[in-house]
C-alpha positions in Angstrom: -21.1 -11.6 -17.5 -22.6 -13.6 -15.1 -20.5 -13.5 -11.8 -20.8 -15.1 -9.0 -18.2 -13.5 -5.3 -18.0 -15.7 -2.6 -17.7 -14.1 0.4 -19.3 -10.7 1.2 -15.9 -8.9 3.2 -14.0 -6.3 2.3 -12.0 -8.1 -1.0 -15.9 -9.0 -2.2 -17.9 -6.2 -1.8 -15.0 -3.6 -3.3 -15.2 -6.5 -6.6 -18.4 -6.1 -6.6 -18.9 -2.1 -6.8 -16.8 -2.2 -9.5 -17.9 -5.3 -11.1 -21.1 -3.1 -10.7 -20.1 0.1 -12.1 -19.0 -2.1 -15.4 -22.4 -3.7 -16.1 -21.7 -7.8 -15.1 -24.8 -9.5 -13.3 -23.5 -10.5 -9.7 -24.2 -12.4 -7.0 -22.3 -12.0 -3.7 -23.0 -15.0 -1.5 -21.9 -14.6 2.3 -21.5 -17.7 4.5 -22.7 -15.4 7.5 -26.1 -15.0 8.1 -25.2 -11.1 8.0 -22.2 -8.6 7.9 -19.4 -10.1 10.4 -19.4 -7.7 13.1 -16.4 -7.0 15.6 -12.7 -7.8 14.9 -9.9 -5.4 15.8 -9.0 -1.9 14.6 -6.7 -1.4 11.2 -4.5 1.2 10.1 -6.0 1.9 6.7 -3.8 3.6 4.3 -2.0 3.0 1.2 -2.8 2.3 -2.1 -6.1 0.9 -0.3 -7.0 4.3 0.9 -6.4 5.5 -3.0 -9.6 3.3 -3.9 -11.6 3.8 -1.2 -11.0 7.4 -2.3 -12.3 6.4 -6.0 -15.3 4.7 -4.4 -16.2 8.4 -2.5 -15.9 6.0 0.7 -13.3 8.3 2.9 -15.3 11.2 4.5 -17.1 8.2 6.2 -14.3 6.3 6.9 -12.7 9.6 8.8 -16.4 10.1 10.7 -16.5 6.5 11.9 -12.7 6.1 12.4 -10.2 7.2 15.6 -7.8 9.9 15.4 -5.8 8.0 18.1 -3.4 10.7 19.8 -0.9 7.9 21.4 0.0 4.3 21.2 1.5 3.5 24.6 3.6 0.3 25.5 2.8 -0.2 29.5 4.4 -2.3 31.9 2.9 -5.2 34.2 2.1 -2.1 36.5 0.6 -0.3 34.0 3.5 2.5 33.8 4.7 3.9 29.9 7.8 2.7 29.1 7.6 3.8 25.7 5.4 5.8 23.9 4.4 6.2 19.8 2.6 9.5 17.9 0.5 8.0 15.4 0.5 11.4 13.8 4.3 10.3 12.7 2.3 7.4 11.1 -0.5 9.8 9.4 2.5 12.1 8.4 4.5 9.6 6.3 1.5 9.2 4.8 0.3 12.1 3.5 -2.4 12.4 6.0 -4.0 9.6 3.8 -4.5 7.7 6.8 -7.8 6.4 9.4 -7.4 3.7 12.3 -11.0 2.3 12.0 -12.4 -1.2 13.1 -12.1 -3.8 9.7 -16.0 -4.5 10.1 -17.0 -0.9 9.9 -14.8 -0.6 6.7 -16.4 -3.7 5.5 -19.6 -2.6 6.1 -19.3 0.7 4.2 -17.9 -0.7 1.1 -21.1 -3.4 1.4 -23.0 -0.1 2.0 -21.7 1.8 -1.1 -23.4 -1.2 -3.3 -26.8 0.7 -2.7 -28.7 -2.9 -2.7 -27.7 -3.0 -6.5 -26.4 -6.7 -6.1 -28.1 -9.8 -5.4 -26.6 -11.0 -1.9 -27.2 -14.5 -0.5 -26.4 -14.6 3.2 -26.0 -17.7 5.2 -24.8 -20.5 2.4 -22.0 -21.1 0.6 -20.5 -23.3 -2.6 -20.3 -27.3 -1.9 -19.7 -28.1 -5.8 -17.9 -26.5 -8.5 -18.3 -28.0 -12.2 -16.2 -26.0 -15.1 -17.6 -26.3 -18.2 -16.1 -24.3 -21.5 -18.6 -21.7 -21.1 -19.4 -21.9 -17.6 -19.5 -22.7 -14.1 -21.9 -25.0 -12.6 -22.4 -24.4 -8.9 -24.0 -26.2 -6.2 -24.6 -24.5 -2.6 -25.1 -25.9 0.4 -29.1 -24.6 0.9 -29.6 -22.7 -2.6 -30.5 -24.4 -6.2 -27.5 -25.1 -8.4 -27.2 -21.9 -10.9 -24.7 -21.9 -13.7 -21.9 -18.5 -13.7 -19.5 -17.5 -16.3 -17.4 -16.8 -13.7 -16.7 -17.6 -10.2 -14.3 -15.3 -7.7 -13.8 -16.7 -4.2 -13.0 -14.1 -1.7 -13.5 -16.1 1.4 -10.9 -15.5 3.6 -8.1 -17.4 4.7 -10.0 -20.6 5.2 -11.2 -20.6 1.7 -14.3 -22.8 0.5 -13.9 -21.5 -3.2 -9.6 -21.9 -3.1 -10.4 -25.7 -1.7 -13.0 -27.0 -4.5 -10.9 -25.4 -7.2 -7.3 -25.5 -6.1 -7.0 -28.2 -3.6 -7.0 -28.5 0.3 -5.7 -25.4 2.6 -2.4 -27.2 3.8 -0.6 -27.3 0.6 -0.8 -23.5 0.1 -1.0 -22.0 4.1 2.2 -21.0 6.0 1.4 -20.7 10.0 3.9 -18.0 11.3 3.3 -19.3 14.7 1.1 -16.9 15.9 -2.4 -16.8 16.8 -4.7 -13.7 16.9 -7.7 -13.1 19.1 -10.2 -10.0 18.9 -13.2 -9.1 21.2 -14.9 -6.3 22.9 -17.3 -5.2 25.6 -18.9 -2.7 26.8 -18.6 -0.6 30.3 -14.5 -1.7 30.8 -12.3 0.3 33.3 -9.7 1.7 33.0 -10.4 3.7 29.8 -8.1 5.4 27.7 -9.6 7.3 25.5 -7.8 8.0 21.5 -4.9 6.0 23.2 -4.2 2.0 22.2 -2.3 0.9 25.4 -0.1 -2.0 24.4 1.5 -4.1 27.1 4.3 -7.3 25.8 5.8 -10.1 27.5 7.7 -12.9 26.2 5.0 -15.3 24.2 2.5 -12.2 23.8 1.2 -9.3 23.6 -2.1 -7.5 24.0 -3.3 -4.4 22.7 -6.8 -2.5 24.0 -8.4 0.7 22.4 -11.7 2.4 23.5 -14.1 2.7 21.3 -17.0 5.0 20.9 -20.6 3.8 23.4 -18.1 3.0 26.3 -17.0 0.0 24.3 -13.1 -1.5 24.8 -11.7 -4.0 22.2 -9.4 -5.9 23.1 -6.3 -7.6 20.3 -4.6 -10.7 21.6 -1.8 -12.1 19.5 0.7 -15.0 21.1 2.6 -17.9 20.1 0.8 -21.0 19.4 1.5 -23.9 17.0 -0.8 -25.8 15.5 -4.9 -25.4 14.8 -7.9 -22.8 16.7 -11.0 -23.8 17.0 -12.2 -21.3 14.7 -15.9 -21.8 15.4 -16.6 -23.1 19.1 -16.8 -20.1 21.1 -16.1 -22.6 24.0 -13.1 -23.8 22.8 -11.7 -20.3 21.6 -12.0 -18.9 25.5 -10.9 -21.9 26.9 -7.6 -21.6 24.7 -7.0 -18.4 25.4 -7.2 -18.7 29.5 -5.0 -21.8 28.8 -2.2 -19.5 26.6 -2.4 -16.5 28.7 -2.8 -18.2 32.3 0.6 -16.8 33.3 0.7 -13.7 31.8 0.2 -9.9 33.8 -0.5 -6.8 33.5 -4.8 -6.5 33.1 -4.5 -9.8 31.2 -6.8 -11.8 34.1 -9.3 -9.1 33.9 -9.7 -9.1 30.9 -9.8 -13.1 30.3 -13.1 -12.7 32.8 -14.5 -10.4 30.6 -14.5 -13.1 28.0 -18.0 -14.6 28.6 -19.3 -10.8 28.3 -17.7 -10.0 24.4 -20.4 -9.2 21.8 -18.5 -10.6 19.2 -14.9 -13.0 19.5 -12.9 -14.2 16.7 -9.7 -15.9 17.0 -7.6 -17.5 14.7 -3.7 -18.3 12.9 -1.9 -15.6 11.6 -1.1 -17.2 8.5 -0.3 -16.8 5.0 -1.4 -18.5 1.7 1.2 -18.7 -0.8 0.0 -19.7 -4.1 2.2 -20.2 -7.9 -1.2 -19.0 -9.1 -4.7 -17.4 -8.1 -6.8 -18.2 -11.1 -7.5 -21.6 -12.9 -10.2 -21.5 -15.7 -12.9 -19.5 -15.0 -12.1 -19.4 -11.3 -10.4 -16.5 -9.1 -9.1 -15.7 -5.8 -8.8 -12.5 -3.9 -8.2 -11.4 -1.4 -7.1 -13.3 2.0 -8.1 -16.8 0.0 -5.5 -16.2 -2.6 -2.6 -14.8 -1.0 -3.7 -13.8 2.8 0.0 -11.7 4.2 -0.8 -12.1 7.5 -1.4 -10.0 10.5 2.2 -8.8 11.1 2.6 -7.8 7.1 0.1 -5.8 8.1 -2.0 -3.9 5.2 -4.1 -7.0 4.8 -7.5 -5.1 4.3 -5.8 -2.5 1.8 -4.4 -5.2 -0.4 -8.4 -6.8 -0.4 -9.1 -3.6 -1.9 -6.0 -3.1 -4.3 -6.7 -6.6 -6.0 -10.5 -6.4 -5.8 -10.3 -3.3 -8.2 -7.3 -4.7 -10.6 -9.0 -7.4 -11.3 -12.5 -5.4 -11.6 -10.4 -3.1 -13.8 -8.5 -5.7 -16.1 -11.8 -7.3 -16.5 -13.3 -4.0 -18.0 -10.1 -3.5 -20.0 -10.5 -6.8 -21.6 -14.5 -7.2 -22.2 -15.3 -11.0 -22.9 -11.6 -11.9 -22.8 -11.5 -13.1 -18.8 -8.2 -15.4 -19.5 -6.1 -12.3 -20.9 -8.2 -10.0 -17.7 -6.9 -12.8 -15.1 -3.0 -12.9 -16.4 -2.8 -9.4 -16.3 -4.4 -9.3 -12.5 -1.5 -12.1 -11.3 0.9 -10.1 -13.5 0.5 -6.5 -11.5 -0.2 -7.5 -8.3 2.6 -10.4 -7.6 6.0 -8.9 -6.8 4.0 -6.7 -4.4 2.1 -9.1 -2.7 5.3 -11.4 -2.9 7.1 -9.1 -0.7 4.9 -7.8 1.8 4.5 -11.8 2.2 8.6 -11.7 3.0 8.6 -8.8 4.7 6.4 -10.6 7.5 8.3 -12.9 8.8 10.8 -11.0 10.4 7.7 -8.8 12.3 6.5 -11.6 14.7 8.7 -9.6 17.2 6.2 -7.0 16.9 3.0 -9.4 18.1 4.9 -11.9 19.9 8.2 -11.7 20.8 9.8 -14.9 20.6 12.2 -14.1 23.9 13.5 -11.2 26.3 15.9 -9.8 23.5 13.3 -9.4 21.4 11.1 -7.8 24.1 13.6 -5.3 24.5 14.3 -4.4 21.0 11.0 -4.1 20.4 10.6 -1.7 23.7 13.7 0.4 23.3 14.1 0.6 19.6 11.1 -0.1 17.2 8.8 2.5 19.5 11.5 5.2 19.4 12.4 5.0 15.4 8.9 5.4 14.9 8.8 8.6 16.5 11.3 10.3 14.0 9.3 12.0 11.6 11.5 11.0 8.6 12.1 7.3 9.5 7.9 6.9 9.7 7.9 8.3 6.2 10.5 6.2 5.1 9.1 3.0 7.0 5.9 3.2 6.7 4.4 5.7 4.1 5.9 3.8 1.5 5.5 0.5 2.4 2.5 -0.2 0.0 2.3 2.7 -2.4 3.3 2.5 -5.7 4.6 -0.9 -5.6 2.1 -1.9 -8.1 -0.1 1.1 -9.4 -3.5 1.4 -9.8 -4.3 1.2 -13.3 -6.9 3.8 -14.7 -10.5 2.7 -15.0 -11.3 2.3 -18.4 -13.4 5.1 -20.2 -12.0 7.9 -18.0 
């Protein structure tokens, strides 16, 4: 078949090595005019991890990763007042675990296609007309081309979800919280393997160093409402506006602002959909049911759906309608409640008020330490809820 994936992240390149491996003709179109750099560090690990083990993409994902030795929640003074082992973390999960930025993970499942797909960087759809065998497709720069199928896996602002499900607000839940991501290079102080985390009421920020004496910086707080998603201008001006008020190395590191390489900010929202397919149309990943930053797991997921609906599609050659019912029928319970599961985590990014500050400080830290509760808590938090189904022919 004829496919076209919108959106060349980590839900759209993972479709497309599989699509790959079974023999469709793709295209992978990328509204970027090349692989989005930057963006925070993830804890990859899951049932995510189990296909980026079938893709023969973990030994680089350990090289380029951080084994971070401490997470450490500072005051405005910059003293611990609590401290986290991430080895608890990698424990409870089998040691199937790698902190690693979300663009380097994107850019080595784009990197495992080998240049074995036709990719279209900077356009995107405008027009998309269903026919009974097809899709007819219009793009913003590129002639129109006819698909048999089209999968959007553009993000939580969705171009492909909008022309074929209708607009963004009737399917997007804003938790409240906006997330802001940037780093630069030559920053002091340094921590190195340690994510200091410091949180006051309305906030909190979180910086890691990176390899090449780089620091990135993760700012979540509470905001209501739209983020200028693409005026750079804007995005700083919110974030001194948001954060004027707020301690700790937050000043310093609003003036380094003008210096990031790379800044994205945006809601942490989710999209909550009765269904992800229509006709001959798809969603994946963040465009069909984004869990949002405090679900957590939002990159694994990509991965999880990208290959069950890679692998239904193999299981049921010619027969998308049957390949697409069986892709919503796995994958939403699990999806359904990492979705619920989210809400009651904003604490975590932003606590709300001093009570939560102080749970967060004197509680969630120090359970995570337990070597039993992490297991409990976190190892199994994605696993198994769906299963990956076998890839037919093996």
């Amino acid at each position: 078949m004829r496919v076209l994936i919108v959106g060349a992240g980590i839900a759209g390149s993972t479709l497309a090595y599989w699509l790959q491996r079974a023999g469709h003709e793709l295209t992978l179109l990328e509204r970027s005019h090349d692989l989005r750099r930057g963006g925070y560090v993830i804890d990859f690990w899951g049932t995510g991890f189990d296909v980026a083990e079938r893709m023969g993409l973990v030994p680089r994902l350990r090289r380029e990763g951080y084994d971070l030795t401490e997470v450490r929640d500072v005051a405005s003074d910059g003293h611990s007042v609590a401290s986290l082992d991430p080895q608890r973390i990698a424990a409870g999960a089998s040691g199937r675990y790698v902190s690693i930025l979300r663009s380097d993970l994107a850019a080595a499942i784009y990197d495992s296609l080998d240049g074995g797909v036709e990719t279209i960087f900077g356009d995107t759809v405008t027009r998309l007309m269903e026919g009974e065998r097809s899709v007819s497709v219009e793009f913003d720069h590129a002639a129109p081309r006819e698909f048999d199928l089209v999968v959007g896996a553009d993000g939580l602002h969705s171009q492909v979800r909008k022309l074929a499900f209708g607009a963004e607000s009737n399917f997007e839940r804003d938790l409240g919280i906006a997330v802001a991501a940037f780093d630069v290079t030559g920053y002091r102080p340094r921590d190195e393997l340690v994510a200091v985390m410091h949180a006051e009421v309305g906030f909190q920020a979180i910086r890691v160093a990176l390899r090449d004496d780089i620091t990135m910086f993760m700012l979540t707080f509470r905001h209501h409402g739209p983020v200028p998603v693409d005026d750079v201008s804007a995005q700083q001006e919110l974030l001194r506006t948001s954060l004027a008020d707020a301690g700790w190395e937050i000043p310093e590191i609003l003036r380094q602002l003008p210096r990031a390489r790379t800044l994205y900010l945006d809601r942490a929202s989710q999209i909550r959909m009765p269904t992800w397919t229509s006709g001959r149309v798809a969603l994946i990943g963040d465009a069909a049911a984004s869990p949002s930053l405090p679900a957590g797991q939002g990159s694994a997921l990509a991965m999880v759906e990208a290959y069950v609906l890679a692998a239904e599609l193999a299981a049921t050659p010619g027969d998308h309608r049957r390949a697409f019912d069986a892709y919503e029928r796995r994958l939403t319970p699990m999806i359904a409640s990492k979705q619920d599961a989210a809400h009651g985590l904003g604490i975590v990014f932003a606590p709300a008020n001093r009570r939560d500050l102080l749970l967060l400080r004197s509680v969630g830290m120090k359970l995570m330490n337990i070597r039993p509760l992490a297991g409990l808590m976190l190892g199994r938090s994605l696993r198994d809820q769906a299963g990956l189904p076998t890839w037919p022919g093996r």
